[in-house]
N, C-alpha and C positions, 0 to 999 in steps of 0.2 A: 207770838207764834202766828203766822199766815195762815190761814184755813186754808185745808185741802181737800177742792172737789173733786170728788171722782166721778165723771160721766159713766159709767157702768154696774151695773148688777152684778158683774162676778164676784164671784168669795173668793175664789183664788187671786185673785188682783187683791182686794182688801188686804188676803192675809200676807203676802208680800210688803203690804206698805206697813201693816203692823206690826211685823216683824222688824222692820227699817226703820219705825221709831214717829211714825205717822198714821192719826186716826183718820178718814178719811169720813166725809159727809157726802153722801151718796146719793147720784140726780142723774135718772135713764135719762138719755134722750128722747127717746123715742123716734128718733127718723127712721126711714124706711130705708135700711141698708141698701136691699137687691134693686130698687131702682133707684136709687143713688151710683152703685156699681154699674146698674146698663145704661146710664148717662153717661158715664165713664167712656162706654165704646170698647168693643173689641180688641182697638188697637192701643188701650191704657197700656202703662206697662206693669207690672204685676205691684210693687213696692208706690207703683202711684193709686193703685186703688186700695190698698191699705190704708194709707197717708189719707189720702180724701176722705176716707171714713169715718178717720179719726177726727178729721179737723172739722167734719159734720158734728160730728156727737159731743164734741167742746165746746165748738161757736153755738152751738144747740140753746145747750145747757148754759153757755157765759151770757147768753141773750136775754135768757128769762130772769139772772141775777140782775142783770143790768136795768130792764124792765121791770122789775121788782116784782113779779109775779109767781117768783118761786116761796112758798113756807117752811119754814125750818122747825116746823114742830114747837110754834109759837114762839119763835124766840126771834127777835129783831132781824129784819131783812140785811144782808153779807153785802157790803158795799168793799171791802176790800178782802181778796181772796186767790185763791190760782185754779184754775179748771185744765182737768188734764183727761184727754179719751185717746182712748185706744182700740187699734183692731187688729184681729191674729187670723191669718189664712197659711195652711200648706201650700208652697208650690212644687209639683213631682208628678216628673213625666211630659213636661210643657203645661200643666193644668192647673190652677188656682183654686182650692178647695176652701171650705167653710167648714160651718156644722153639717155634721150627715144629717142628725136628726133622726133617723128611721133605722134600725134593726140591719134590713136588707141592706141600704148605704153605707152604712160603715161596716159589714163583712164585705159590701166589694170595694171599698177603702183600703180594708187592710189585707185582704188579698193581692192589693196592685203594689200595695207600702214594703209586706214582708222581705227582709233581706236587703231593701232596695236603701237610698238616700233620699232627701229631702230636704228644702230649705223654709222654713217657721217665717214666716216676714211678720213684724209687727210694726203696726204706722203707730205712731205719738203725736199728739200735739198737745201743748200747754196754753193756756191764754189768762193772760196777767190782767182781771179786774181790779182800780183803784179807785177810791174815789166815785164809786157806781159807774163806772165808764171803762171800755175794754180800754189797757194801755200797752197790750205788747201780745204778742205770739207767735210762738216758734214750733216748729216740727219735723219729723225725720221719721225714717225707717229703719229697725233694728234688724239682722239675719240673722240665722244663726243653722248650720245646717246637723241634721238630724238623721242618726245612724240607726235606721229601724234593723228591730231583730225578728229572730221566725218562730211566733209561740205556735205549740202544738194545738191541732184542732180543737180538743179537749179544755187547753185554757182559754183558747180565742170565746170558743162559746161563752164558758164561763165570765169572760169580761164581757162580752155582748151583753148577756145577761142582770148587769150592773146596773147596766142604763147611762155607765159611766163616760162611754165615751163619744154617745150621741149628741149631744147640747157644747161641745168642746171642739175648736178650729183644729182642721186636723185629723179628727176621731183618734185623738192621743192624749194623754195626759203624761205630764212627766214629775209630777209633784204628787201622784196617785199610784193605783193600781196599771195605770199605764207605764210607769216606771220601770215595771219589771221587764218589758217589753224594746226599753231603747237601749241600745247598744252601746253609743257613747254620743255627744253633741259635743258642736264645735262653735263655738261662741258663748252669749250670755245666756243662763238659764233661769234666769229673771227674766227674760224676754218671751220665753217658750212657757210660763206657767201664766205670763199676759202682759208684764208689764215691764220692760229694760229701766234698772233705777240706772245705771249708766247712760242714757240713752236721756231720761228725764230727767237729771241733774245736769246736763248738758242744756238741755233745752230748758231749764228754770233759771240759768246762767243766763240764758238767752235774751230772757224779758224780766231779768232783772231778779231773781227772789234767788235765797242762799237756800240750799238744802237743809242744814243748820236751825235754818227760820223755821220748816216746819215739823220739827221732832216737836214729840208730845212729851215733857220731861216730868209729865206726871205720873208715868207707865214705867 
C-alpha cells in the first residue's frame, strides 16, 4: 500500500478518502495562500489560482518529506509516498471567493448566491515521492457548477449561526447543513465537499501510482 499524504486539515477531504477506502496522513502546509494568490496577478484566470494553490501546498509538504524533516509521530521518516493538496473557491458573478470567515461575509455571500448559479473550481495536484526524491507530478482543475437555492430568512440565520459555513470555500457546504440549501450540482460532488477522486485517480495515473495501491484493506 502507498501512503497517502494529504496536504490539508479538512475533515471533509479526510472523510471522502475514508470513505474511498484510503487513510490519509495528514501535513498542513502552511503557505500563505492570499499572497500566493496576489502573486498570481489580477489577470490569473480563476482555475489557475486554484491549481497554484494547490500545487503550493503539495510541493510544500513533498519538500519537507523529501528533506526529512517531517515526523510521523515517531515512526520512520516516508521515503516513498504520494502527496496530494487541494484548493476550493466559488466563482459567481465574475468574482472568485474563499472563506468568508466572518458572520457579516457570508450573509452577504449568500445574499448575492440565493437563486443564483455558481461554478465550485477545485485545483489538484499530486506529487509522487520515491526513493526520498520527488519523481512525478501532475495537476488539474475539477468544476462543477452549483444550483443555489432561496432559504427563508429564519433558516439563513439559523445556519449563520452554525458557524458552519464560515471556515468553508464558498460559504456552502454540500455534505452538511448546507445541503439543504443547493438545488441541484452538475458535475462531481466529491469535488464540491474538497476533493475530485475522479480528478485524483487521473492524476495518480499520471505519475504513476494505481488507485488500487492505496486502499486500506484493513478497513
Amino acid at each position: 500500500m502507498v501512503p497517502f499524504v494529504l496536504a490539508s486539515a479538512s475533515p471533509a477531504r479526510r472523510a471522502v478518502l475514508r470513505a474511498a477506502g484510503v487513510e490519509p496522513l495528514v501535513r498542513v502546509s502552511g503557505i500563505d495562500e492570499e499572497a500566493l494568490a496576489e502573486d498570481l496577478g489580477p489577470g490569473a484566470y480563476p482555475e489557475e489560482v486554484v491549481t497554484e494553490l494547490a500545487r503550493a501546498k503539495a510541493r510544500a509538504v513533498a519538500e519537507e518529506i523529501t528533506a526529512g524533516s517531517t515526523e510521523w509521530a515517531g515512526e520512520t521518516p516516508l521515503t516513498d509516498c504520494v502527496v496530494v493538496g487541494c484548493d476550493s473557491m466559488l466563482f459567481i458573478a465574475g468574482e472568485l471567493q474563499g472563506k468568508p470567515l466572518t458572520i457579516d461575509v457570508t450573509r452577504q455571500r449568500w445574499t448575492q448566491m440565493m437563486g443564483r448559479t455558481g461554478d465550485l473550481l477545485t485545483g489538484h495536484c499530486a506529487v509522487h515521492v520515491r526513493g526520498g526524491a520527488i519523481s512525478g507530478e501532475a495537476s488539474g482543475c475539477s468544476t462543477t457548477t452549483v444550483h443555489f437555492g432561496d432559504p427563508s430568512a429564519q433558516d439563513l440565520d439559523a445556519y449563520l449561526a452554525t458557524g458552519e459555513p464560515l471556515n468553508v470555500a464558498g460559504a456552502f457546504t454540500l455534505d452538511g447543513l448546507g445541503g439543504w440549501f443547493i438545488d441541484r450540482i452538475e458535475g462531481d460532488p466529491s469535488s464540491v465537499i474538497g476533493i475530485g477522486l475522479p480528478l485524483v485517480r487521473s492524476l495518480l495515473d499520471e505519475v504513476g501510482i494505481r488507485v488500487s495501491d492505496l486502499w486500506n484493506h484493513s478497513v
